[in-house]
C-alpha positions, -999 to 999 in steps of 0.1 A, spaced: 176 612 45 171 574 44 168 576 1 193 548 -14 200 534 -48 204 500 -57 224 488 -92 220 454 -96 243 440 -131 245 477 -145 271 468 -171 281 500 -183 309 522 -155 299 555 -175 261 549 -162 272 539 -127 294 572 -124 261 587 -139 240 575 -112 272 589 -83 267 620 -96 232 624 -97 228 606 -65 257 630 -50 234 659 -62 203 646 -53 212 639 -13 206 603 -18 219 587 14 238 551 -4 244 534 -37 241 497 -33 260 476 -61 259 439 -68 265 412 -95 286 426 -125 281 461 -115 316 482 -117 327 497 -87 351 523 -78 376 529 -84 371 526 -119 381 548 -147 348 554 -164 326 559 -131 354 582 -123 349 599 -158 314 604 -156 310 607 -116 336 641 -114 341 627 -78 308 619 -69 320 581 -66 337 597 -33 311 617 -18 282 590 -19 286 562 3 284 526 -12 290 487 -3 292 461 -31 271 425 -28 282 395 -52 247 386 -51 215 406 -67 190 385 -48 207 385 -12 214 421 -13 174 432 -20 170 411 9 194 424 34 179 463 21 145 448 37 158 434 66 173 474 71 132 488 70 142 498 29 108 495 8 122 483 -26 107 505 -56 116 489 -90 119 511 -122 102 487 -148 77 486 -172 53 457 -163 14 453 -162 11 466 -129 38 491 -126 21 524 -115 31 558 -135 61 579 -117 36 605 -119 13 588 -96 32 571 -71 40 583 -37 77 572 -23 76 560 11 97 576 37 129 549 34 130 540 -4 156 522 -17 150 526 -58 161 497 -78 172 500 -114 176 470 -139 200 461 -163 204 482 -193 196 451 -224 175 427 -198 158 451 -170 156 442 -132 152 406 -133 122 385 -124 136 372 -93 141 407 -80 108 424 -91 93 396 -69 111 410 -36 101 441 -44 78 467 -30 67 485 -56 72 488 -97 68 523 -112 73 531 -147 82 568 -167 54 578 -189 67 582 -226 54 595 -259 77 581 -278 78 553 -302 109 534 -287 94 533 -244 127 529 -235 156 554 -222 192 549 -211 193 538 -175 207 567 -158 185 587 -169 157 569 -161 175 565 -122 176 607 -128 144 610 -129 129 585 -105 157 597 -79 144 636 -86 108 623 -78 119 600 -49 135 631 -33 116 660 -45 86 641 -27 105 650 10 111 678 0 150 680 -5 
């Protein structure tokens, strides 16, 4: 499976061992960190990810901006999870074969520099009056689509 993650400035280590675990479950090839993104080892991604953080093979980048790029330069097709004007619903987008999803910051989203080297924005329908959700498990459910579209 050629499915990866990438977490730029997720602030929080009990989301990024949220996102191991899910990704572990999920078959989801690579986690990609960068910026102020905890990595393991780390005692609450080791909390949350119940050894996930081992399984699921990652690499850290100091740099947001030059990691997106090197994910292109691999073939990745870079699908942000953001709500902007011409995000398309999760419900109606169609994951290429070698996705790499990228998630944003849990207070400021992915950033404006980054939405602009990526691919593709897609967005989770809500009902709700707040449109927003903790990061992981908006990752949870984009990762579920990503890989439910090839079919586990």
């Amino acid at each position: 499976m050629t499915q990866a993650l990438f977490l730029p400035d997720i602030r929080s280590g009990w989301n990024v061992g949220s996102f191991f675990r899910t990704a572990d479950c999920l078959g989801i090839s690579q986690i990609f960190l960068s910026g102020v993104t905890p990595r393991p080892p780390h005692k609450e991604i080791s909390k949350t990810a119940l050894d996930a953080d081992i399984f699921v093979p990652w690499s850290y980048y100091n740099n947001s901006l030059e990691c997106a790029k090197i994910l292109k330069s691999r073939g990745y097709v870079l699908v942000a999870m953001e709500l902007t004007d011409d995000a398309i619903s999760l419900d109606d987008f169609v994951f290429p074969e070698r996705t790499c999803l990228v998630m944003g910051n849990e207070i400021t989203g992915v950033s404006e520099e980054l939405l602009e080297l990526c691919d593709s924005v897609v967005f989770i329908p809500m009902k709700g009056k707040k449109q927003s959700m903790n990061v992981s498990i908006a990752g949870s459910l984009g990762m579920w689509e990503m890989v439910k579209q090839r079919k586990m």
